[in-house]
Structures are given as C-alpha cells and as structure tokens.
C-alpha positions as CSV (number, residue, x, y, z in Angstrom):
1,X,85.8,108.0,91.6
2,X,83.1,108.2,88.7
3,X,84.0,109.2,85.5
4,X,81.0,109.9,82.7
5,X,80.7,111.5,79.3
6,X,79.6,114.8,80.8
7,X,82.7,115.3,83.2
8,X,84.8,114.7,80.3
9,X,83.5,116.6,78.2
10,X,83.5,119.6,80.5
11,X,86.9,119.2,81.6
12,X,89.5,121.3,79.9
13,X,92.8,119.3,80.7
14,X,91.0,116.7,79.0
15,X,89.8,118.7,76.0
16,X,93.5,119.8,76.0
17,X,95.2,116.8,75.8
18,X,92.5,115.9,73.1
19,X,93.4,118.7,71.3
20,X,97.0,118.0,70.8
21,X,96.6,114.4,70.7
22,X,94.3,115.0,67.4
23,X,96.4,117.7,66.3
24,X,99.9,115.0,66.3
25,X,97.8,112.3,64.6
26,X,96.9,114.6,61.8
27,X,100.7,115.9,61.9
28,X,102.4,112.3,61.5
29,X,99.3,111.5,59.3
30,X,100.1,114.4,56.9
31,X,103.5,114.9,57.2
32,X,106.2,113.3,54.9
33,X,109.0,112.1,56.9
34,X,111.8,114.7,55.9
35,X,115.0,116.5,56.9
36,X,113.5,119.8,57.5
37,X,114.4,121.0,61.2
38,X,111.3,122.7,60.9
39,X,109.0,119.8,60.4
40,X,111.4,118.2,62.9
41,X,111.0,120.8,65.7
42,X,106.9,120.8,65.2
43,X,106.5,117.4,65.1
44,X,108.9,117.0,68.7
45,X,106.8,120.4,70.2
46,X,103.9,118.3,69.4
47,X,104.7,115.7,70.9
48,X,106.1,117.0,74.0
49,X,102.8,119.3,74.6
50,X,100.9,116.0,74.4
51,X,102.6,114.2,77.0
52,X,102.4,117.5,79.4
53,X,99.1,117.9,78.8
54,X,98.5,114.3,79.8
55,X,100.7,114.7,82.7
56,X,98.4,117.8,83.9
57,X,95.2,115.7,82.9
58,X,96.1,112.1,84.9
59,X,97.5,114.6,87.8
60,X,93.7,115.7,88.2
61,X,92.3,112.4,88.6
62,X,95.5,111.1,90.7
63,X,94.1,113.7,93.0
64,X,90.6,111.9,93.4
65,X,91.6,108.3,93.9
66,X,92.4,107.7,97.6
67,X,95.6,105.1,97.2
68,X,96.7,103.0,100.0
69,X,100.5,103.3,100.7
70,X,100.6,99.9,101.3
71,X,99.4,98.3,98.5
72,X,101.7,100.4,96.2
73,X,105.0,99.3,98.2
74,X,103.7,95.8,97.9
75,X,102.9,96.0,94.4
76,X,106.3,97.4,93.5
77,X,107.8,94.8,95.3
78,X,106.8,91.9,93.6
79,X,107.2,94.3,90.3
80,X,110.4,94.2,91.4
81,X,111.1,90.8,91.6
82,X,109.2,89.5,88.7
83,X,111.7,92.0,86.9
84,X,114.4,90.4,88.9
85,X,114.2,86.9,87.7
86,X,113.1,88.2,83.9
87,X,116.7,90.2,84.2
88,X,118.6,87.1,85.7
89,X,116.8,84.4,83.4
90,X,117.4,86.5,80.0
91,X,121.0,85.9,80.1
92,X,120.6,82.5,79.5
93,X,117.9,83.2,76.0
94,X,120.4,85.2,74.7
C-alpha cells in the first residue's frame, strides 16, 4: 500500500474526517467549558462525527492492506499475555 500527498488530498473520507477534526479543535479551542446542553450536545455531535468519519476513513485503507490471519492471532496472543501478567502483577503495586 502507498500512500502520498496527492491520494490524500483527493480522498474525501480523508478530507472529511479532516473537516470535523479541525472543526472540534476550534470548538474546544473556542468554547468556554459551560452548563449549556447546547454547547454540550455540539461539542459530543462533534465528537462522535469525528470518530465515524475516522472509522469510514481507516475502513478504506483496512481494505488495501492484505493481513495474514496468522500473524494477527499470534499477535493477540502474546497481547494477551503480556496483559496477563501486568493484570496479575498490579495487585501487588497497589
């Protein structure tokens, strides 16, 4: 998979995600931290269309990398376990 400047550019999942990505930044930027449902309800619409539009942008370019089924069970298994002995070892840190 090659990814350049042009490709970007040219995409529109990625000029959408960009779009509400800079539009949230300027929101939170801007914004007073308030009460206001309204401000509240923007800011959380915001931020959900951001992570949807990088859900539909990442599920373009899942499509174009060719992943081995076996490297990905293998790699959650030792995920697994090094999350395994951080879970069983934090007890005693606490």
């Amino acid at each position: 998979m090659k990814l350049n400047l042009t490709h970007l550019r040219k995409n529109s999942r990625f000029q959408l995600f960009v779009g509400f990505s800079s539009a949230l930044f300027l929101y939170k930027l801007f914004v007073i931290k308030n009460e206001s449902v309204i401000a509240t309800l923007i800011g959380e619409l915001l931020i959900f269309f951001t992570l949807i539009s990088l859900a539909y942008y990442l599920s373009e370019i899942v499509k174009l990398i060719k992943i081995n089924p076996l490297s990905v069970v293998l790699n959650i298994g030792i995920l697994n376990a090094i999350l395994f002995f951080v879970i069983t070892f934090s007890g005693d840190l606490l």
